[in-house]
C-alpha positions as semicolon CSV with decimal commas, in nm:
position;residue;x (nm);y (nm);z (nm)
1;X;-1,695;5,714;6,813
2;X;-1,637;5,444;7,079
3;X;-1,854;5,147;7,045
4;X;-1,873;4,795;7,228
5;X;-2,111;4,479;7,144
6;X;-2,349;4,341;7,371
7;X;-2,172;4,030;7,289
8;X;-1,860;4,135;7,458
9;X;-2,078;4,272;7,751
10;X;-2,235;3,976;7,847
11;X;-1,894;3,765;7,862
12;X;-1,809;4,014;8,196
13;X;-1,895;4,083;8,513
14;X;-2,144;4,351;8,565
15;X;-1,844;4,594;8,752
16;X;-1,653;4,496;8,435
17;X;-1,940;4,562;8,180
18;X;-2,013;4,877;8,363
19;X;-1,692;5,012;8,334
20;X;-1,654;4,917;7,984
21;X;-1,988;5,131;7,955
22;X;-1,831;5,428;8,052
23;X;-1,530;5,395;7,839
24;X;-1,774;5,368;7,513
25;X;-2,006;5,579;7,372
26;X;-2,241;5,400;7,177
27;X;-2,333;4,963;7,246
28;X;-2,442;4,743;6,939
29;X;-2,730;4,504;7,037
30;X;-2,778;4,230;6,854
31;X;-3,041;4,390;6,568
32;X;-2,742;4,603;6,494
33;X;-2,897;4,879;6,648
34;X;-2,714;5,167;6,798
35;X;-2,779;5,245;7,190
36;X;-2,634;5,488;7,402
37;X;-2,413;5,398;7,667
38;X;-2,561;5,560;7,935
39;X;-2,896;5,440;7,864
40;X;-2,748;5,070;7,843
41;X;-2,657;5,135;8,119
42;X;-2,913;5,254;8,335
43;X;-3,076;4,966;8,199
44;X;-2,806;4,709;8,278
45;X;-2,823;4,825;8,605
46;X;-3,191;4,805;8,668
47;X;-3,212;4,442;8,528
48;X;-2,888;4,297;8,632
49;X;-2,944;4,216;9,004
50;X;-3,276;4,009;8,842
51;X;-3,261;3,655;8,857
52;X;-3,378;3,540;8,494
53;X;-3,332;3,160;8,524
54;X;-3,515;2,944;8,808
55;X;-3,322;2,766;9,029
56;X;-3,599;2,511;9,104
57;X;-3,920;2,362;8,943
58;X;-4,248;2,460;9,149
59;X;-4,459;2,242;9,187
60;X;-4,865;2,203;9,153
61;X;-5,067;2,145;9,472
62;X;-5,462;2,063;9,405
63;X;-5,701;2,153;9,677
Protein backbone atom coordinates (compact mmCIF):
# COMPACT_ATOMS: atom_id res chain seq x y z
CA UNK A 1 0.00 0.00 0.00
CA UNK A 2 1.44 3.27 -1.39
CA UNK A 3 0.55 6.28 0.57
CA UNK A 4 1.62 10.10 0.41
CA UNK A 5 0.63 13.10 2.92
CA UNK A 6 -1.16 16.04 1.94
CA UNK A 7 1.68 17.70 3.58
CA UNK A 8 4.12 16.60 1.01
CA UNK A 9 1.46 17.48 -1.71
CA UNK A 10 1.07 20.88 -1.04
CA UNK A 11 5.01 21.63 -1.01
CA UNK A 12 4.73 20.79 -5.17
CA UNK A 13 3.56 21.92 -8.11
CA UNK A 14 0.23 20.71 -9.15
CA UNK A 15 2.02 18.58 -12.41
CA UNK A 16 4.29 17.36 -9.58
CA UNK A 17 1.49 16.56 -6.99
CA UNK A 18 -0.45 15.00 -9.76
CA UNK A 19 2.04 12.73 -10.70
CA UNK A 20 2.89 11.81 -7.27
CA UNK A 21 -0.99 10.95 -7.21
CA UNK A 22 -0.69 8.42 -9.60
CA UNK A 23 2.31 6.78 -8.18
CA UNK A 24 0.28 6.30 -4.67
CA UNK A 25 -2.60 4.64 -3.79
CA UNK A 26 -4.03 5.99 -0.86
CA UNK A 27 -3.28 10.24 0.50
CA UNK A 28 -3.35 11.03 4.34
CA UNK A 29 -5.16 14.37 5.02
CA UNK A 30 -4.51 15.98 7.87
CA UNK A 31 -7.43 14.19 10.30
CA UNK A 32 -5.42 11.12 9.49
CA UNK A 33 -7.96 10.02 7.30
CA UNK A 34 -7.39 7.71 4.43
CA UNK A 35 -8.45 9.04 0.75
CA UNK A 36 -8.09 7.52 -2.42
CA UNK A 37 -5.82 8.77 -4.87
CA UNK A 38 -7.90 9.10 -7.61
CA UNK A 39 -10.53 10.84 -5.81
CA UNK A 40 -7.77 13.37 -4.42
CA UNK A 41 -7.28 13.78 -7.33
CA UNK A 42 -10.18 14.58 -9.21
CA UNK A 43 -10.57 16.88 -6.50
CA UNK A 44 -7.13 18.53 -6.71
CA UNK A 45 -7.85 19.09 -10.05
CA UNK A 46 -11.22 20.71 -9.79
CA UNK A 47 -10.00 23.17 -7.02
CA UNK A 48 -6.49 23.82 -8.02
CA UNK A 49 -6.86 26.36 -10.89
CA UNK A 50 -9.10 28.40 -7.93
CA UNK A 51 -7.65 31.37 -6.65
CA UNK A 52 -8.15 31.06 -2.71
CA UNK A 53 -6.32 34.21 -1.53
CA UNK A 54 -7.32 37.88 -2.82
CA UNK A 55 -4.96 39.76 -4.44
CA UNK A 56 -6.60 43.10 -3.51
CA UNK A 57 -8.96 44.62 -0.82
CA UNK A 58 -12.44 45.78 -2.40
CA UNK A 59 -13.59 48.43 -1.41
CA UNK A 60 -17.20 49.89 -0.13
CA UNK A 61 -18.99 52.45 -2.33
CA UNK A 62 -22.32 54.09 -0.59
CA UNK A 63 -24.98 55.32 -2.90
Amino acid sequence: MRVVSIYDLRKLPLEEALAKLREAEWVLDEGAMLIPSREFSRILQVSGSVHKKLTHKHKVVRA
